[in-house]
N, C-alpha and C positions, 0 to 999 in steps of 0.2 A: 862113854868113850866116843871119840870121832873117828872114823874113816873118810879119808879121801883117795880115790879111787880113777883110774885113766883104764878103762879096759880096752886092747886091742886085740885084732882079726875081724873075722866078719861078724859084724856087731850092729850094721847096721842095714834098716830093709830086712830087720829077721824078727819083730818086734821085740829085742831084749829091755827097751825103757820100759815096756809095758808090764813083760812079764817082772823086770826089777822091781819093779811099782810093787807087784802083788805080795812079790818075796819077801820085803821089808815089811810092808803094810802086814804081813803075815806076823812076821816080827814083833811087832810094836814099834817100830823104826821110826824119826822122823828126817826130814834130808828131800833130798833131790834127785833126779837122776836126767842128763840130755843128752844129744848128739852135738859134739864138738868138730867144726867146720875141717878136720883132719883125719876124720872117717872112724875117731875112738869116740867111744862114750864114758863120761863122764858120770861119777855116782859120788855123791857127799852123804853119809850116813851116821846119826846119831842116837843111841841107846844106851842101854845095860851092852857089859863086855861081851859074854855069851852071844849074847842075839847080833852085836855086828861083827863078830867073828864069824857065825852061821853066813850072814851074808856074804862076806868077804871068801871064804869056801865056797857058796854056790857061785860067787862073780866068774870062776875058774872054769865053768863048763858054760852057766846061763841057759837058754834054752835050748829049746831041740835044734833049731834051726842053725843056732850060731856058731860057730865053730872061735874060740877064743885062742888067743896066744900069748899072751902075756895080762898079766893087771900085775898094774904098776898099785904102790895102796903107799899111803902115810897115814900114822895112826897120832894123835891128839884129845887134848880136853874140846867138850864141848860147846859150843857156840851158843846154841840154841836160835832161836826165834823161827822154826816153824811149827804149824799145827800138825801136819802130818807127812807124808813125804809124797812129793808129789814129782809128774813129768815135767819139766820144762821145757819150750822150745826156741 
């Protein structure tokens, strides 16, 4: 399964790429995650259903720091071509 993901609120300066980074990589996830020039970030996520639904559930709080307000998500087949899920900048 695919997730593509636009999280908004303060999201950003709180490290949530980082901690998303961990939460996937926790997963088995592979994907992406940045900061998009509109103050949301950005997550493309690809696995087993379960596991990017887990993500897609944690994108809703993120870390401690972050205070979220919306994630916007579309769900799809998967793409493929990365090795593991990595930050972008």
């Amino acid at each position: 399964m695919r997730l593509d993901a636009v999280v908004h609120g303060m999201v950003q300066g709180v490290s949530f790429r980082y901690y998303t980074q961990r939460q996937a990589r926790q997963l088995g996830l592979r994907g992406f995650v940045r900061n998009r020039s509109d103050g949301t970030v950005e997550v493309v996520a690809e696995g087993p259903r379960r596991a990017v639904e887990e993500l897609y559930s944690w994108l809703h709080s993120g870390p401690p720091m972050a205070e979220v307000r919306e994630v916007e998500a579309s769900w799809g087949t998967p793409h493929g071509g990365w090795a593991s899920f990595e930050v972008r900048h």
